[in-house]
BAGUGU-376442 format. One line per 3 residues: number of its first residue (from 1); their letters; for each residue y, x, z of N, C-alpha, C, O, CB. Coordinates in Angstrom, 2 decimals. Each point is the difference from the previous one (the first is absolute). Glycine has a CB too. Example, Ala and Ser with C-alpha at 12.3 -4.5 7.8 and 13.67 -1.06 7.14 Angstrom:
<kolnus>
1 = as = -5.69/13.19/7.80/1.19/-0.89/0.00/1.20/0.90/0.00/-0.02/1.04/0.66/-1.15/-2.93/0.59  2.22/1.54/-1.97/1.19/0.82/0.06/1.09/-0.77/0.73/1.11/0.51/0.17/-1.74/0.67/-2.32
</kolnus>
This chain:
<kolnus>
1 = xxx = -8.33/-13.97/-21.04/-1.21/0.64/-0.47/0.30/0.62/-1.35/0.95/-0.46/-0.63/-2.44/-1.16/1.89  0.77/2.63/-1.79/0.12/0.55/-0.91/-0.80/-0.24/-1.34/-0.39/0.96/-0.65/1.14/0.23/2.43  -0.96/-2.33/-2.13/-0.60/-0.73/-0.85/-1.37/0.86/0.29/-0.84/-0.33/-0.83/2.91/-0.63/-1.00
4 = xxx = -2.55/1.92/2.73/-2.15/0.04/-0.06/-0.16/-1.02/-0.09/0.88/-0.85/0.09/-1.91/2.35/1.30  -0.19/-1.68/-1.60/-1.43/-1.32/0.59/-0.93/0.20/-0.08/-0.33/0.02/-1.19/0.94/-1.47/0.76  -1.48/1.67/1.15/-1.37/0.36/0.16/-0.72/-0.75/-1.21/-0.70/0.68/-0.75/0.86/-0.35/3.45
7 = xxx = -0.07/-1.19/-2.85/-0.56/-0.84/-1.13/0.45/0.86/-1.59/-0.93/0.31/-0.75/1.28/-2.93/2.51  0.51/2.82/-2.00/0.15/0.79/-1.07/-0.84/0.92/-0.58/-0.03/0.02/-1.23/1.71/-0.40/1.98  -2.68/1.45/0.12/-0.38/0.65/-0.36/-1.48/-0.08/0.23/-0.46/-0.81/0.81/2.59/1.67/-0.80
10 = xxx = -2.97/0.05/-0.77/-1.34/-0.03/0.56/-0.11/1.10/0.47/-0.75/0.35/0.91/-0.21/-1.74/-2.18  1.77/2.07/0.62/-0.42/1.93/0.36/0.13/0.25/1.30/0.58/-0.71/0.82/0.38/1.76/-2.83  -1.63/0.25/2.24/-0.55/0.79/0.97/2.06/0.93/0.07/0.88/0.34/-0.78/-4.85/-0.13/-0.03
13 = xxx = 3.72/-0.22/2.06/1.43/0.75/-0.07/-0.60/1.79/0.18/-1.01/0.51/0.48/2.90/-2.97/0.97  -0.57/3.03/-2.16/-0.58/1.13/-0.78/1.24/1.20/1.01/1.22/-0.14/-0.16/-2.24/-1.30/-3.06  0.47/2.55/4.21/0.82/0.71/0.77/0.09/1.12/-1.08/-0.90/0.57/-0.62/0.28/-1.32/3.22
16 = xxx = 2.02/0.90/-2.64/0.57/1.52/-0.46/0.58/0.44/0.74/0.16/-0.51/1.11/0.05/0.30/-2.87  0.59/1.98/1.18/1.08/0.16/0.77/1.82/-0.40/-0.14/0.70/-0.09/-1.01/-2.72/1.69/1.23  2.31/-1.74/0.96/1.20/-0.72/-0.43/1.23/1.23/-0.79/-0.10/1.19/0.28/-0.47/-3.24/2.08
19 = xxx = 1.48/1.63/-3.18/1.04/0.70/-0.73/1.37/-0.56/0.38/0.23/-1.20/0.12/-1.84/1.64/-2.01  2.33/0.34/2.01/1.57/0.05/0.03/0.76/-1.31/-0.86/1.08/-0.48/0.34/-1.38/3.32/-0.23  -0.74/-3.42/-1.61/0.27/-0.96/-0.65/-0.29/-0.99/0.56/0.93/-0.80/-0.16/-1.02/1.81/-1.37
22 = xxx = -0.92/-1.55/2.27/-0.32/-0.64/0.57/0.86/-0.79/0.95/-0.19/-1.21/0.13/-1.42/2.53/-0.81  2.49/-0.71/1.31/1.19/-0.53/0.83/0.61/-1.52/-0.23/-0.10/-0.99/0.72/0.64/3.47/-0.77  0.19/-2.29/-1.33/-0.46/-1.57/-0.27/-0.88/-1.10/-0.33/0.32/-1.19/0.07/0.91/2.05/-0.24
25 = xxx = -2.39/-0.40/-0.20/-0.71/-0.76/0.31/-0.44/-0.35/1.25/-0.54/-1.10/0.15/0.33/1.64/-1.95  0.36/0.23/2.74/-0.54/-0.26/1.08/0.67/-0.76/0.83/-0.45/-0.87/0.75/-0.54/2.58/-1.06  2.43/-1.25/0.13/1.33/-1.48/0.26/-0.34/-1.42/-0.07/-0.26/-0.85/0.85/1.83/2.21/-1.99
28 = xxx = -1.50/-1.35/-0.08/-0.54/-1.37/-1.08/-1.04/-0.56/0.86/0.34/-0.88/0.79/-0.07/1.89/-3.38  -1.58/-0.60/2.56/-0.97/-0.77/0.06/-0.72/-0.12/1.52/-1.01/-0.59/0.38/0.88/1.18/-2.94  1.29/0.38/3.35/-0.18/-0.29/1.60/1.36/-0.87/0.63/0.25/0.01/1.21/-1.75/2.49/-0.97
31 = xxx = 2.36/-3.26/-1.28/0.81/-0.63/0.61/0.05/-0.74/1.53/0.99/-0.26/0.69/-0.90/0.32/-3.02  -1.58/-0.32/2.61/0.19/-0.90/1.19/-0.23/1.00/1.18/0.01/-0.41/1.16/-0.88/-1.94/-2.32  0.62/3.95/0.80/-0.05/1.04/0.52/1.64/0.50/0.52/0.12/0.49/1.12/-2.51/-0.16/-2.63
34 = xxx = 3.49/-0.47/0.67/1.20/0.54/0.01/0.80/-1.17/0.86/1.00/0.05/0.71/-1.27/1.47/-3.11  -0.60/-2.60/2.02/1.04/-0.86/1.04/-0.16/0.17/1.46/0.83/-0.34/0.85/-0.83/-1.41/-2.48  -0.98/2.23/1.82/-0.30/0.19/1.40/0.88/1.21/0.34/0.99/0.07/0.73/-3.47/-1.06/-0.77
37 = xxx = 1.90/1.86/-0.63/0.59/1.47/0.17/1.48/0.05/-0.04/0.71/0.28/0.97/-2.69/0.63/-2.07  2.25/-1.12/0.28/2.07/-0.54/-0.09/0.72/-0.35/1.62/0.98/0.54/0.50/-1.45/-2.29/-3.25  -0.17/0.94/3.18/0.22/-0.83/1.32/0.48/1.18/0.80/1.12/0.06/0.50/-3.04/-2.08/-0.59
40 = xxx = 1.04/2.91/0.15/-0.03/1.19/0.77/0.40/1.71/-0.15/0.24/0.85/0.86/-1.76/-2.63/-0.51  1.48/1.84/-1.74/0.51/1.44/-0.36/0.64/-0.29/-1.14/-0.21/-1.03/-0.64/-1.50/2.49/1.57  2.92/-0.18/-1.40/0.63/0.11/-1.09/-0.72/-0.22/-1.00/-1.17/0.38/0.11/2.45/0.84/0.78
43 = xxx = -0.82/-1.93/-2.29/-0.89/0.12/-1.41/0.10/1.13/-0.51/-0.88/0.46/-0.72/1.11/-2.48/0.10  1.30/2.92/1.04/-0.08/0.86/-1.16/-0.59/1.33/1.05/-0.53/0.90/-0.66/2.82/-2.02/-1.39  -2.26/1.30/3.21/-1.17/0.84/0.64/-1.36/0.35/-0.80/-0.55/1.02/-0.43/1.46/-2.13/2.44
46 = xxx = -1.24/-0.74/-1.99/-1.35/-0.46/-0.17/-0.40/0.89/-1.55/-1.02/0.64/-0.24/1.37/-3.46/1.71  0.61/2.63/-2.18/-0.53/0.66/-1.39/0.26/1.26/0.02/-0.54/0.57/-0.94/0.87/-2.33/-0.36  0.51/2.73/2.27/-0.05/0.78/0.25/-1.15/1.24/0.22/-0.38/1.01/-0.59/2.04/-2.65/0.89
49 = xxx = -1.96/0.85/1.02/-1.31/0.29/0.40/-1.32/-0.03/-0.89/-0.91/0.82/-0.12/2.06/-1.59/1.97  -0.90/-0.49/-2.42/-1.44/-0.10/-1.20/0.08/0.97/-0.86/-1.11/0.52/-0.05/0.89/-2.85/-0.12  1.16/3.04/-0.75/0.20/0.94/-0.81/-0.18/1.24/0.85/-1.05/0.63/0.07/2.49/-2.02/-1.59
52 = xxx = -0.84/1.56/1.85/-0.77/1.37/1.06/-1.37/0.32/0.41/-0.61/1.02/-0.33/2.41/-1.41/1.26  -2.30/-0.73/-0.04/-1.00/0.03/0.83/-1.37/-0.27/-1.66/-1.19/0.10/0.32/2.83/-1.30/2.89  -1.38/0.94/-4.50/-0.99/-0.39/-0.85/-0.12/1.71/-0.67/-1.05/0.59/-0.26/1.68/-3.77/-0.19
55 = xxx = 0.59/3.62/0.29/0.62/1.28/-0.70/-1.11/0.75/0.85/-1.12/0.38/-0.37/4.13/-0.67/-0.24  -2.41/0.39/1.79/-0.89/0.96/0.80/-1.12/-0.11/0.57/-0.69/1.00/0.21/2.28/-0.52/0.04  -2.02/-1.90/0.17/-1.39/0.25/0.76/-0.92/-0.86/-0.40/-1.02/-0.30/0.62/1.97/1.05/1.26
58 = xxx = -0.42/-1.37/-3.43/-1.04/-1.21/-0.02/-0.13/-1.29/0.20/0.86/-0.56/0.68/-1.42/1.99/-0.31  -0.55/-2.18/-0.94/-0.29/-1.26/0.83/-1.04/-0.28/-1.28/-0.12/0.76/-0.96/2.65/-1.77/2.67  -3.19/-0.12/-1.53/-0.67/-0.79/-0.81/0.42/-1.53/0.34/0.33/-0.38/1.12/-2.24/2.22/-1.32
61 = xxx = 1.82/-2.90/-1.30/0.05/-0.78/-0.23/-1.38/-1.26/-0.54/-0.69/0.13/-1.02/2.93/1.57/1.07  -2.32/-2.64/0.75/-1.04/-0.59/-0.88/0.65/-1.04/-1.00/0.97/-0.64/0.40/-2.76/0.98/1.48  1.27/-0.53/-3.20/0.53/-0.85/-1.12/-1.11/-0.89/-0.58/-1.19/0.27/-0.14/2.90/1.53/-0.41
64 = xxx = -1.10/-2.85/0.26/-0.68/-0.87/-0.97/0.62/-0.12/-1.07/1.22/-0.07/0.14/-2.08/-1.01/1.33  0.26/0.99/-3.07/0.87/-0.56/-1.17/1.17/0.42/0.61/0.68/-0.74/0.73/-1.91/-1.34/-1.73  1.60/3.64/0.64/2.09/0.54/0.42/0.40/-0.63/0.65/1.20/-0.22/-0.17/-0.26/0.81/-1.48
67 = xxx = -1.72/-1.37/2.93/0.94/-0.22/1.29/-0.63/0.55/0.68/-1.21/0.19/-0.17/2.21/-2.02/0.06  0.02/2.43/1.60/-0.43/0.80/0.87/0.47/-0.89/1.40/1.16/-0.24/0.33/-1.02/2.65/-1.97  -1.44/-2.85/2.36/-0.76/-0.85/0.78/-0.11/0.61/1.04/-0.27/-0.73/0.96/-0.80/-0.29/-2.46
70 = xxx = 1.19/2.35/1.80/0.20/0.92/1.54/-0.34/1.41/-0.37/-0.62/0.40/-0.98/-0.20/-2.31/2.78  1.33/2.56/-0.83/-0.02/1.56/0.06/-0.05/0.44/1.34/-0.25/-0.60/1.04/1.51/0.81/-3.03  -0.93/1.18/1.71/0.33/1.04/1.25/1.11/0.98/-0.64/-0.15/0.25/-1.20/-2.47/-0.24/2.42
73 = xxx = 3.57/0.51/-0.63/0.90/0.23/-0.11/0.10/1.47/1.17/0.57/-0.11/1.09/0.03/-2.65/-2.20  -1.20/4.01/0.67/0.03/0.62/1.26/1.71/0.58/0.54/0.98/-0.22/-0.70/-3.83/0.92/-0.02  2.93/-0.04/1.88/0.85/0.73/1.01/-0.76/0.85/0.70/-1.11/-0.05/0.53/2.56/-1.63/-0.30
76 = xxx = -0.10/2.92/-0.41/-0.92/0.63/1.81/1.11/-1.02/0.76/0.78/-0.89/-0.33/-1.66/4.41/0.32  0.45/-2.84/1.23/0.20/-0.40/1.36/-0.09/1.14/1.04/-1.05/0.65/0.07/0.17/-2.83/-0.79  2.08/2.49/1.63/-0.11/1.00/0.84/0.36/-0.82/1.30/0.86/-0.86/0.21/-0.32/2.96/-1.90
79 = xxx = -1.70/-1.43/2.61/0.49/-0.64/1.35/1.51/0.90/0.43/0.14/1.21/-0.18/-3.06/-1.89/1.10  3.83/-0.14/-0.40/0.68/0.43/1.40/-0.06/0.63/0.80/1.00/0.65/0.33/-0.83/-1.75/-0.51  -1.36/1.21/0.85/-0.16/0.37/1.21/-1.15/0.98/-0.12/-0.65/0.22/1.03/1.63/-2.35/-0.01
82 = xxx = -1.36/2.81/-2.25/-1.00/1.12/-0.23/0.33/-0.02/-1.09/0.82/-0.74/-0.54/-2.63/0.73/1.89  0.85/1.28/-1.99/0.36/0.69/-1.20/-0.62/-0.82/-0.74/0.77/-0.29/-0.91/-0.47/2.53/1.44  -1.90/-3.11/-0.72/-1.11/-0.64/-0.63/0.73/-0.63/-1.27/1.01/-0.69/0.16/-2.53/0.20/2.12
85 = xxx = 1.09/0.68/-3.31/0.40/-0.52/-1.03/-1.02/-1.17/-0.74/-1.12/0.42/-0.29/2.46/1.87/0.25  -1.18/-3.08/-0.13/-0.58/-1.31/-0.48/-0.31/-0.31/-1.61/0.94/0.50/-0.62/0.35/-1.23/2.69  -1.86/0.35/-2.64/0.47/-0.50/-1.43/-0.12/-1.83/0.54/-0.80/-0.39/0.85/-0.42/2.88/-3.05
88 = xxx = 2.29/-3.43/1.42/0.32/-1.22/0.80/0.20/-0.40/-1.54/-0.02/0.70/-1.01/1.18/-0.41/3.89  -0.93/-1.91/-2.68/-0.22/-1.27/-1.42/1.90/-0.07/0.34/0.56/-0.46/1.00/-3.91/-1.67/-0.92  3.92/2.76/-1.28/1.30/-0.62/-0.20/-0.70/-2.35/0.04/-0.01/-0.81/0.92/1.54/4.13/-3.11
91 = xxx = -1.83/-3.39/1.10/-0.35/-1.40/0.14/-1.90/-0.26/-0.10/-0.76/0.75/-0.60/3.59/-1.32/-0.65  -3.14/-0.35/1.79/-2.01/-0.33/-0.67/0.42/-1.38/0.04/0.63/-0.56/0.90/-2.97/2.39/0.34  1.88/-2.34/-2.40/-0.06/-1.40/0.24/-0.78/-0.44/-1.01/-0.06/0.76/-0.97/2.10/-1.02/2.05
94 = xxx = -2.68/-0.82/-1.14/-0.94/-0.98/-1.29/0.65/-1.51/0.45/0.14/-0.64/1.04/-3.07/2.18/-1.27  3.16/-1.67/-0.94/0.70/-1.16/-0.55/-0.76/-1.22/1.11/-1.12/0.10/0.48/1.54/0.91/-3.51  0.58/-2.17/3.25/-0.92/-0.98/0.98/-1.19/-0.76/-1.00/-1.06/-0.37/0.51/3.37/-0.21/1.31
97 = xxx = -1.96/0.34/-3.61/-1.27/-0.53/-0.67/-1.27/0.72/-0.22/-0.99/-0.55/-0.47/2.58/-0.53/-0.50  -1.54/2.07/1.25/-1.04/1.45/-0.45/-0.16/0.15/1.25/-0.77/0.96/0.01/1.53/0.42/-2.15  -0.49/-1.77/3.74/-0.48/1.25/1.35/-1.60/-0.06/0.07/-0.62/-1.06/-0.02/2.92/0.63/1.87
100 = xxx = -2.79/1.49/-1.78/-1.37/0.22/0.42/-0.10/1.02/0.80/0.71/1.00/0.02/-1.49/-1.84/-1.81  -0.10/0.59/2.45/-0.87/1.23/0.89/-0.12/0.94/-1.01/0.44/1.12/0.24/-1.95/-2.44/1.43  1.10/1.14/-2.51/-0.55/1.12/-1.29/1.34/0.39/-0.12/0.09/1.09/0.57/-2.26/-2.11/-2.12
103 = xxx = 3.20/0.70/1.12/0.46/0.54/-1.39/1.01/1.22/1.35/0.32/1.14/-0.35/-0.20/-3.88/-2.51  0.23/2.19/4.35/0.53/0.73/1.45/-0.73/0.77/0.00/0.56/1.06/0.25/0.21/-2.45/1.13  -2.20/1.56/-1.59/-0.72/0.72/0.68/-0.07/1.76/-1.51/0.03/1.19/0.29/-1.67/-4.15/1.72
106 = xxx = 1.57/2.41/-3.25/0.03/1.13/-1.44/1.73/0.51/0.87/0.17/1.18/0.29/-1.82/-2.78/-3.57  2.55/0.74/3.52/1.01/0.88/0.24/0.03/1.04/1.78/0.54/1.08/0.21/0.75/-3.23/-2.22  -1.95/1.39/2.83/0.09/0.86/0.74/-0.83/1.05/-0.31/0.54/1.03/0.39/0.18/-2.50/0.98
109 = xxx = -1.86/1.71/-1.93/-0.62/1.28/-0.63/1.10/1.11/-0.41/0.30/1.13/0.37/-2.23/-2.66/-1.31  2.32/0.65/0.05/0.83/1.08/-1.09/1.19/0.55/1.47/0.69/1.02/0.01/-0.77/-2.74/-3.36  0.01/1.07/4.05/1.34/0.97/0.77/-0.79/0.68/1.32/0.64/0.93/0.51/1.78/-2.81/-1.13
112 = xxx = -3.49/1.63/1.14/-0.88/1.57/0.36/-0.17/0.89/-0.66/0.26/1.12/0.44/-1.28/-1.98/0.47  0.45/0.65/-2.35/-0.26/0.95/-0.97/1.21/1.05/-0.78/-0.15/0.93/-0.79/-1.70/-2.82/0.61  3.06/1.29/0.77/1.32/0.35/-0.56/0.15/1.07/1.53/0.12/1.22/-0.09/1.05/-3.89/-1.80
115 = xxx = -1.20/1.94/3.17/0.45/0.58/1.19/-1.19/1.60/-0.10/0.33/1.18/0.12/0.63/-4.12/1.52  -2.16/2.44/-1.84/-0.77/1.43/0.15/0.33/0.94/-1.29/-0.29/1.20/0.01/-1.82/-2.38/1.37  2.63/0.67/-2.31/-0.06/1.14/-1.02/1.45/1.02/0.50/0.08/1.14/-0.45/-1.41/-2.91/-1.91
118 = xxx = 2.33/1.28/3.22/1.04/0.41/0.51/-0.14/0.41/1.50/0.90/0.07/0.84/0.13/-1.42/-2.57  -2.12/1.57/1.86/-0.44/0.15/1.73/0.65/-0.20/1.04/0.44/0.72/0.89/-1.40/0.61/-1.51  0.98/-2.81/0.32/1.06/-0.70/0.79/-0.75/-1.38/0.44/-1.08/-0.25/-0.52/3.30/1.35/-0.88
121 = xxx = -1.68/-1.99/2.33/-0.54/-1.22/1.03/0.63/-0.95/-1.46/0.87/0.40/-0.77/-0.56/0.29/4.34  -0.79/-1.55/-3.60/0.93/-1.46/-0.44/0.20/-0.83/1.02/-0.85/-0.65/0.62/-0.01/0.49/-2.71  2.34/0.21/2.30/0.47/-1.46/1.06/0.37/-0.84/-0.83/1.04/0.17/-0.65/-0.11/0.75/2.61
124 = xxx = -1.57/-1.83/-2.09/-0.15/-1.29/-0.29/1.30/-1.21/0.41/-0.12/-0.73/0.99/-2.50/1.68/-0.70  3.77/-1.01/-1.15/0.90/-0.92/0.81/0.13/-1.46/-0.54/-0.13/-0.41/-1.16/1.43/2.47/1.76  -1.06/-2.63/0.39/-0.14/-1.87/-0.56/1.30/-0.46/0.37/0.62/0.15/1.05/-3.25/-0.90/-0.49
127 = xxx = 2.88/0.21/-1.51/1.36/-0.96/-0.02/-0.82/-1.55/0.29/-0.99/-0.46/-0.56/2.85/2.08/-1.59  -1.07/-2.14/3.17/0.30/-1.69/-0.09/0.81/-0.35/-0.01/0.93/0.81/0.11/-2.01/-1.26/0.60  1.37/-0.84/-0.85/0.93/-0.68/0.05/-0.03/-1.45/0.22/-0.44/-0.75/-0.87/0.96/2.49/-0.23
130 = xxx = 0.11/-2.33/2.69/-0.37/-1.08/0.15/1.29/-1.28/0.97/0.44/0.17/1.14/-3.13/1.50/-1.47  2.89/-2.48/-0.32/1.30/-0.83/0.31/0.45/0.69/1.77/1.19/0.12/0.31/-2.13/-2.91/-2.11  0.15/3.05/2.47/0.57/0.22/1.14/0.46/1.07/0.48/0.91/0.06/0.82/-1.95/-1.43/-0.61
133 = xxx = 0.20/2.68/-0.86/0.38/1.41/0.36/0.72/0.48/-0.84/0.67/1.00/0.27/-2.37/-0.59/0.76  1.75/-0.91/-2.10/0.28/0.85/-1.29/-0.95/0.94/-0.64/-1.17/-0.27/-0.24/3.19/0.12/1.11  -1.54/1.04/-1.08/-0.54/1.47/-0.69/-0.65/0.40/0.72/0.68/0.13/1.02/0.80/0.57/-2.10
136 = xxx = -3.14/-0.15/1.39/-0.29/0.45/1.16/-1.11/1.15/-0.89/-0.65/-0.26/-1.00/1.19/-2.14/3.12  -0.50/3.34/-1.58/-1.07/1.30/-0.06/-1.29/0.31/0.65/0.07/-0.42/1.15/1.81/1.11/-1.39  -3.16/-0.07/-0.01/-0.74/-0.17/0.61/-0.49/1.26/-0.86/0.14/0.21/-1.20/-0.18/-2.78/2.28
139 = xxx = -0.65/3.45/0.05/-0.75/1.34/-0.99/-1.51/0.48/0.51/-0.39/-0.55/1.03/2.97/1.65/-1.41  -3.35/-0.25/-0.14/-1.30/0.18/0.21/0.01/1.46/-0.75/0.33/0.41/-1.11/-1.33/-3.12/1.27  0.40/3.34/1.13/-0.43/1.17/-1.44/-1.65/0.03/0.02/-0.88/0.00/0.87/3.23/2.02/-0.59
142 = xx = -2.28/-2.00/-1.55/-1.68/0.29/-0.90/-0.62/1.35/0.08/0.35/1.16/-0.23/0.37/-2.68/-1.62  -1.60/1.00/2.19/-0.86/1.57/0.12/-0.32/0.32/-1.46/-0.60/1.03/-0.29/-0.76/-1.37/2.75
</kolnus>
């Protein structure tokens, strides 16, 4: 764990947009995020991708007291098999001491409101991860 605790704070967690600086922090304080993720993809991809995909398309972060407790992390996304272009979550996640309906629900906003300002669908992608399958994917697109 990354030293959070829900108990620490009283504050209201506060959404901005995410920055290129941010990278390490977002390392740091999603450690139990990277261990999962590690299992399954390159690290240095992984930061790859985050510098790019923040450079170019964005994301928001939610924070408490300069820790950052979950975000969105956008991507496009192009199908294969048609031309349709997507805007998609490089990562979404809220911390397991902070998960709420609320705090999922301010971020899935922000990534309709991101997909329509680009007149584009948001597909929605979910990472799991679970002793038996491993790494597993799961997607939705948002109207």
């Amino acid at each position: 764990m990354s030293g959070l605790q829900k108990s620490e704070s009283k504050s209201e967690p506060k959404l901005r947009k995410v920055h290129t600086h941010d990278i390490v922090k977002i390392i740091h304080d999603t450690q139990y995020l990277w261990d999962v993720i590690n299992r399954g993809f390159n690290a240095q991809d992984i930061l790859f991708h985050l510098f790019e995909d923040i450079s170019n398309n964005g994301g928001y972060v939610l924070e408490i007291e300069d820790k950052i407790i979950g975000g969105v992390i956008f991507t496009k996304f192009e199908n294969w098999w048609n031309d349709d272009c997507f805007l998609s979550n490089l990562l979404f996640w809220v911390h397991p001491d902070y998960n709420s309906l609320k705090l999922r629900k301010q971020l899935l906003q922000k990534c309709k409101e991101k997909a329509k300002l680009n007149g584009t669908q948001f597909y929605l992608e979910v990472f799991d991860y679970n002793r038996n399958s491993g790494l597993v994917t799961r997607g939705r697109i948002l109207g």
